[in-house]
Structure formats: structure tokens, C-alpha cells
N, C-alpha and C positions, 0 to 999 in steps of 0.2 A: 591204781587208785580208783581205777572205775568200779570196780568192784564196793570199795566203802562207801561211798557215793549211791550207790544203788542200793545198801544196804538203808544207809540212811533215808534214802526216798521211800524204800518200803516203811520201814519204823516209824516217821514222820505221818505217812499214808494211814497205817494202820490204827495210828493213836488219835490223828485227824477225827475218822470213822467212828472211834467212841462218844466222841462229844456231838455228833452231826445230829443224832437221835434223841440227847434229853432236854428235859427240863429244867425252869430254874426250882423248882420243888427237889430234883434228883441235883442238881449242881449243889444244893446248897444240902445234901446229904452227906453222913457223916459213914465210917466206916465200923456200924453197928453200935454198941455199945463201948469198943476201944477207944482208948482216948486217941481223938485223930483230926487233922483240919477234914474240910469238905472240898468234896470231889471237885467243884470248882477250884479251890483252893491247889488243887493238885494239877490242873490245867494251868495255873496262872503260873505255876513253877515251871512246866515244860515250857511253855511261852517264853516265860525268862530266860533258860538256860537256851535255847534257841536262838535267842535273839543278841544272848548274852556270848554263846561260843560262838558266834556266826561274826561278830565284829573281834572274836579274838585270834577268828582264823584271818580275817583280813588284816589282820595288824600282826598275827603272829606270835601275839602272846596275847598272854590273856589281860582284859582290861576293865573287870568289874563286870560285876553282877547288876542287871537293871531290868523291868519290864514292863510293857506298853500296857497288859491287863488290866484296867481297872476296874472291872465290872466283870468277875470272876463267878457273877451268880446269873448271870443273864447271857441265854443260849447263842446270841446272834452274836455276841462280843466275844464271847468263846472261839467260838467258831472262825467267826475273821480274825481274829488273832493270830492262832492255829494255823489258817491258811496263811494269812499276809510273813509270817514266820518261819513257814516250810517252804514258801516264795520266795525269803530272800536268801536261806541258805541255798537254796537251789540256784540262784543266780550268781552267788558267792563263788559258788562250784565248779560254777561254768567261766566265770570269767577270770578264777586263775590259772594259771600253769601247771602241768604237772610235769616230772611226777610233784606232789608236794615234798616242802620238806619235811624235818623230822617233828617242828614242835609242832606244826599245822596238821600231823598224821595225829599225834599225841590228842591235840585240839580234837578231832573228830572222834576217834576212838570214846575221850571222853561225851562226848555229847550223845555218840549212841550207847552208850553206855547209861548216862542216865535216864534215856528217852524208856531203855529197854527197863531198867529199874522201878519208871514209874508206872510202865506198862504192867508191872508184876502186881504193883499196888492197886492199881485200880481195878484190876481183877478181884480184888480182895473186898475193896468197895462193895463191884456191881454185885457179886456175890449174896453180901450182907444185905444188900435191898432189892434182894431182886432185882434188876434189871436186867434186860436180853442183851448177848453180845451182838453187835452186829455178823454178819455171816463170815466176813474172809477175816475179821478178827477173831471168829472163833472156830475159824478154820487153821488161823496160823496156829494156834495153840491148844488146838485139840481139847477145846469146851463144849461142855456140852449146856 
């Protein structure tokens, strides 16, 4: 399981790195003219599901959906969210047993799973407003 873990560290990292560079002019951007929330709005769901599968791996099942974001258009609350969230999965990680078991494998699969989903999305975003990707995000995915 060190392997998913490090998977996760990366994805966690790499999505980190998108929000570390804008603004609230760019958070509170939408995804062109599609109907779409704004890219803040897209942070505050990773934050949740974060935050959200990280107490359902320590419990083991899953236990609702909730999140600390409240201020989903302003960079600095972004951003500590983001970390404070990749923080505590990462201490979650560390401080149980492996291997895990099956619903706690299940639990993370999902979570990178949506990390990587919204990763797809926000590409789709920066795209539509121009923004620059940061460099090893747009290295992991071959942007240009």
C-alpha cells in the first residue's frame, strides 16, 4: 500500500500546485461560457472530499461529506485548506497499519480517484481562461 499512498501524495501535491498561483479574480472564474461553478468552487469540493475520505479511512467507513472551506474565492484560504488537508491525510497514512484493509483500500482508491477527476476538470478551466499550468503539473500531463 505504499505504493497508493505515494500515489496519493503526488495527486494531493500536484493539485496543491494549481491553486498556489492564482487569484481571487481567477478562483472566482468560471469554466468559459459552460454552465459550471468556479474554480474556487472546484477547490472547495477537493478540500471536502479530502477531508471527507480521510475521517472515513480512519473510521473505516465512510461518514459524510463536510468541509472546512469557507472562503473558496480567496487564495490564501485556498491554499491552507489544500495543505492543512493533504496534511492530515498524510498523517492518517502514517499512523495506520498496513497492509490496510479492504474498505480503507476502497476509501482511497476513491479519493484518488476523484482528486484525479477534478484534476481533468480544472484543466478545462485553466484552459478556458487562460491560465498557465504550473510546470511539474504540466509536466505530469503533458500541457502545453
Amino acid at each position: 500500500m505504499d505504493l497508493l499512498s505515494a500515489r496519493l501524495d503526488k495527486a494531493t501535491s500536484l493539485t496543491n500546485a494549481l491553486a498556489a498561483q492564482l487569484s481571487g479574480e481567477q478562483l472566482a472564474s468560471h469554466n468559459g461560457e459552460s454552465p459550471s461553478n468556479s474554480i474556487g468552487s472546484q477547490f472547495w469540493c477537493v478540500v471536502g472530499a479530502r477531508e471527507s475520505y480521510t475521517r472515513a479511512f480512519e473510521a473505516g467507513a465512510w461518514q459524510g461529506f463536510s468541509c472546512s472551506l469557507k472562503e473558496p474565492e480567496v487564495p490564501a484560504s485556498v491554499q491552507a485548506a489544500l495543505a492543512a488537508s493533504q496534511a492530515a491525510l498524510q498523517a492518517a497514512l502514517a499512523a495506520a497499519s498496513q497492509p490496510y484493509d479492504e474498505p480503507r483500500q476502497h476509501i482511497l482508491f476513491d479519493l484518488l480517484e476523484h482528486e484525479a477527476q477534478h484534476q481533468g476538470q480544472l484543466i478545462r478551466y485553466f484552459y478556458a481562461n487562460q491560465i498557465a499550468f504550473p510546470p511539474a503539473f504540466a509536466k505530469r500531463y503533458a500541457l502545453s
